[in-house]
C-alpha positions in Angstrom: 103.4 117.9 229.7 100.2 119.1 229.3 99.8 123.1 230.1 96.5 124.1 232.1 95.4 127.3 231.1 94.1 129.7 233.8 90.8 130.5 233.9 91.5 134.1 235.0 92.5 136.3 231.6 94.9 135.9 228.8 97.1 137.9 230.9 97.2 134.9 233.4 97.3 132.2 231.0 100.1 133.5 229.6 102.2 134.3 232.4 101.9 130.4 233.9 102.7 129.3 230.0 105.7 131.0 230.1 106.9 130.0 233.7 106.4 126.1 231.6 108.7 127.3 229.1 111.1 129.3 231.6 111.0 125.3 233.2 112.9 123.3 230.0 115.0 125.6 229.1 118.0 123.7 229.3 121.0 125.4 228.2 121.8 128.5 226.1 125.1 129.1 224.1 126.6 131.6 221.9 126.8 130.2 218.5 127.8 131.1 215.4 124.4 130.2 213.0 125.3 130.8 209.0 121.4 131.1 208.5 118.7 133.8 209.8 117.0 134.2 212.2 114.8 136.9 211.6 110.6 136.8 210.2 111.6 136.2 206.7 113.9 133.4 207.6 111.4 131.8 209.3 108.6 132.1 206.4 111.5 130.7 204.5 112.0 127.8 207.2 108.4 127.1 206.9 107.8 127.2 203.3 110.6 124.7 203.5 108.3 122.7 205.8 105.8 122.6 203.2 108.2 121.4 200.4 109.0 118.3 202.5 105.8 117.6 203.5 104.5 117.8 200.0 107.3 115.3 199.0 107.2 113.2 202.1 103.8 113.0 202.3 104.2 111.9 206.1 104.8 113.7 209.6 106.6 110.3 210.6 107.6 107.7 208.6 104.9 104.6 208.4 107.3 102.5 209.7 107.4 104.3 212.9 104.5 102.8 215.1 102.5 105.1 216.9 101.6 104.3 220.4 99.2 106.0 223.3 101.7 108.6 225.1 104.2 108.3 222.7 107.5 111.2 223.0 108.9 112.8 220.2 112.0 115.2 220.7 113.0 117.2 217.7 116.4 118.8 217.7 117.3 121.6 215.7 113.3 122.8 216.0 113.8 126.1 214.5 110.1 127.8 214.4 108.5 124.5 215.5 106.4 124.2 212.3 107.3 120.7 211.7 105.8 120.0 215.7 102.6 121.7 215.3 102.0 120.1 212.3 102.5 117.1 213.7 100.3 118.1 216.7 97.7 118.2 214.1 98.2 114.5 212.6 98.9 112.7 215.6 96.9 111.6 219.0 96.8 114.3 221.6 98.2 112.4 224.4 101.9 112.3 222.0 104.2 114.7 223.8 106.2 116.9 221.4 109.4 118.4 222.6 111.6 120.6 220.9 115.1 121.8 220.9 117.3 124.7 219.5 119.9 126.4 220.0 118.1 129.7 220.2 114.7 130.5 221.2 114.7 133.2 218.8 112.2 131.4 216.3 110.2 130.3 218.5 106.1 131.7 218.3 105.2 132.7 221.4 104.6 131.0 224.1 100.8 131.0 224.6 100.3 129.5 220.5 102.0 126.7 221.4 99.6 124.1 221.2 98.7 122.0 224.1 101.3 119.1 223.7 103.9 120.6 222.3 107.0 122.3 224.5 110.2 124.0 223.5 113.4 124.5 224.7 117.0 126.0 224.3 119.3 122.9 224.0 123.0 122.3 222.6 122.6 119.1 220.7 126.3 118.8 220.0 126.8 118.0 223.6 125.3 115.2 225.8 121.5 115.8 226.8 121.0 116.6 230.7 120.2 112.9 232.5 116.7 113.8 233.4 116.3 113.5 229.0 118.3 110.2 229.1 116.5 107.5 227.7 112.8 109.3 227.0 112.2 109.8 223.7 110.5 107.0 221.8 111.2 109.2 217.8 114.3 111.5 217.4 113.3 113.9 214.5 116.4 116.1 212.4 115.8 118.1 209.4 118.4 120.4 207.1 121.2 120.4 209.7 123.5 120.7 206.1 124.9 124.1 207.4 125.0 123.3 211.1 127.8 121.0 211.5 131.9 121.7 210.8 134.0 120.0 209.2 131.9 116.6 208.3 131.2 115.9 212.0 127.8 114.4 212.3 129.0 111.9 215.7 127.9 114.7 218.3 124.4 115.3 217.5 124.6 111.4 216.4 125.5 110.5 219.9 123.1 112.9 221.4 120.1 111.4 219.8 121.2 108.3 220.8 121.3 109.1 224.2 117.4 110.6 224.4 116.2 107.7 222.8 114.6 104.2 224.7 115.9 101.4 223.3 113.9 100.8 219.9 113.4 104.3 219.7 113.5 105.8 216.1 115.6 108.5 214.6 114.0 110.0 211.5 116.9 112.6 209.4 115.7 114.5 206.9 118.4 117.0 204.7 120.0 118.6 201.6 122.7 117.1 199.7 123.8 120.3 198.5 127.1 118.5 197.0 125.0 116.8 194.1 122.8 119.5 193.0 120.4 119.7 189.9 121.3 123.1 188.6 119.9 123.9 185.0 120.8 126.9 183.1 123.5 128.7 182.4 123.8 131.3 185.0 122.3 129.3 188.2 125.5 126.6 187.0 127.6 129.4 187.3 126.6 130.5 190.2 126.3 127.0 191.4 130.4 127.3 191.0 130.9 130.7 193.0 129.3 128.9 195.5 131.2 125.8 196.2 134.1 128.1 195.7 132.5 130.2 198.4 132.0 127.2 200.7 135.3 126.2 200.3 136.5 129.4 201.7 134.6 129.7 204.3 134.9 125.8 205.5 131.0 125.2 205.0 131.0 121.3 204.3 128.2 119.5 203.0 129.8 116.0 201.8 128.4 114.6 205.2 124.8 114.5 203.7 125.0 112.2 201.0 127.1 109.7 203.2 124.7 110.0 206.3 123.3 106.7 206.2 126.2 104.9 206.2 126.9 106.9 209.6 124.6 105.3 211.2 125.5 101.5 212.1 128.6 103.2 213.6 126.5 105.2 216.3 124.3 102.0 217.2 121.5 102.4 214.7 120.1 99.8 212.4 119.4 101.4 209.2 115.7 100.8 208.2 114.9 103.1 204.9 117.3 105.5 203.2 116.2 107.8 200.2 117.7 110.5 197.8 115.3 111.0 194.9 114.9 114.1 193.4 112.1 116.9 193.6 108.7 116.0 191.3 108.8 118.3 188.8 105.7 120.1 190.2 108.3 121.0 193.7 111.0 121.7 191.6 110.2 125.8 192.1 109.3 125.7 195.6 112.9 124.0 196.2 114.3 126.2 193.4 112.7 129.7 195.5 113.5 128.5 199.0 116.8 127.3 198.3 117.8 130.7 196.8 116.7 132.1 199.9 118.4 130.0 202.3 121.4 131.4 200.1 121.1 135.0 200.9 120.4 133.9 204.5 123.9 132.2 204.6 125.5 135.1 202.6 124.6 137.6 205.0 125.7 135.1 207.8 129.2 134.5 206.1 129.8 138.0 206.0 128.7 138.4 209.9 130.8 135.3 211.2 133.5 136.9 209.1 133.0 140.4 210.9 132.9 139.1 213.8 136.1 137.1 213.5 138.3 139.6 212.1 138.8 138.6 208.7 136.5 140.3 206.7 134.8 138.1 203.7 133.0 140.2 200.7 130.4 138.6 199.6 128.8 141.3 196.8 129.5 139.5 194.1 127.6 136.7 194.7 124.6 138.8 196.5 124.2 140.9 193.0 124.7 137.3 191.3 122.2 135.9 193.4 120.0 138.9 193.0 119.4 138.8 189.2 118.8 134.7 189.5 115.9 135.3 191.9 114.2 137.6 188.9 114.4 134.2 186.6 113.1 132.2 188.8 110.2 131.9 186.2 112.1 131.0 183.0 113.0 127.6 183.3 116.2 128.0 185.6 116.3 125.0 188.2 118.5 125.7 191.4 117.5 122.3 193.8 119.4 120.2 196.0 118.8 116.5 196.6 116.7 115.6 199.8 118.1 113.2 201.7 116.0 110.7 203.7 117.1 108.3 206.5 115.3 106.5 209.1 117.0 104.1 212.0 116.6 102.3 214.9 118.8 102.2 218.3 119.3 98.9 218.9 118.5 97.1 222.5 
């Protein structure tokens, strides 16, 4: 799915890249997203990009062969940073697709690079047929906060159903259930939160049980990890993490608005607020990264 730029002006090659983009965009839905959206939440989202790189130390797992013309679908794409990179590490002729369900991350159009394309999908929901079958890697990372009540068969399913047989899915996500919390304060706040969660229904037990999700859905489990952070990520974990928390504050308050039933949520912003200026005295607020890769079987 190359894009051939137009030789006329930027104008030009702008206006056929976005008719390309206008061409995949498969579905859009109103949904009800606990994080941001907005240009801090998305230098948050990529910092994050960096953390997992920096512990992976891969774009796709070695396992995962790659081949000439390979495709690669990413659901749950956010600002695409994990696809450019990976434009960047692998051949040229790999396609890179991504999903979301919201374009509003998305760079524009005319920086995408060459083999990369993104789209507005519901990956909760089966694919349309023309995906059926097409992806050769399925790639998911920190869907902790996307899914209700423990649920993780949709999207599951759905990556089942956009991969060939033999096709690899590679998940990557926060166990925010088992935490390593050090210091006074972040362990109390560690407790307002689950409270919080509780409330609100945010469930995060899922994560930590993922890869025993897997055989049920038709995947052969091929590598699972959940080690912790080395010690010299344990701040950029600690300092994104606490942001992704004021993201989903401020989205707990909005879904409640929105809803009818009003949920304050001062108390923990001004909690919150006083644990970002100690960031740099020792306190530890991390979750556990979670690490699965599988294999649909023939």
């Amino acid at each position: 799915m190359r894009i051939t730029a137009s030789p006329n002006s930027c104008e030009d090659d702008m206006r056929s890249r976005k008719t390309a983009f206008i061409g995949v965009l498969l579905r859009g839905v109103e949904d009800h997203y606990v994080l941001g959206r907005g240009v801090s939440d998305s230098i948050r989202l990529d910092a994050q990009h960096l953390l997992w790189g920096m512990y992976l130390g891969h774009i796709l797992h070695p396992q995962i062969p790659i081949t000439e013309g390979m495709k690669i679908a990413e659901l749950g794409t956010g600002t695409g940073i994990w696809l450019f990179d990976a434009s960047r590490k692998l051949p040229p002729a790999v396609e890179l697709h991504g999903y979301d369900l919201s374009d509003g991350q998305f760079p524009a159009r005319h920086l995408w690079p060459e083999n990369v394309i993104l789209g507005v999908m519901d990956s909760l929901i089966d694919p349309p047929s023309n995906l059926v079958g097409q992806y050769d890697v399925v790639h998911l990372r920190m869907w902790a906060s996307n899914l209700k009540e423990n649920d993780t068969a949709p999207v599951l399913e759905h990556a089942k159903k956009l991969l060939k047989p033999g096709g690899y899915i590679q998940w990557e996500d926060a166990d925010l259930v088992n935490q390593a919390v050090c210091g006074g304060e972040a362990e109390q706040f560690a407790g307002m939160m689950r409270e919080l969660f509780k409330q609100v229904g945010l469930q995060y037990e899922w994560v930590a049980d993922l890869p025993n999700r897997f055989p049920s859905h038709g995947f052969e489990v091929l590598h699972t990890g959940n080690k912790k952070f080395h010690h010299d990520l344990i701040q950029l974990c600690t300092n994104t993490y606490l942001m992704a928390i004021a993201e989903i504050l401020r989205g707990i308050e909005r879904n409640s608005v929105a809803s009818d039933s009003t949920i304050s949520v001062w108390v923990h912003e001004e909690t919150l607020s006083k644990l970002l200026q100690n960031t740099k005295h020792g306190m530890v607020y991390n979750w556990i990264p979670i690490t699965v890769l599988g294999q649909k079987k023939n």
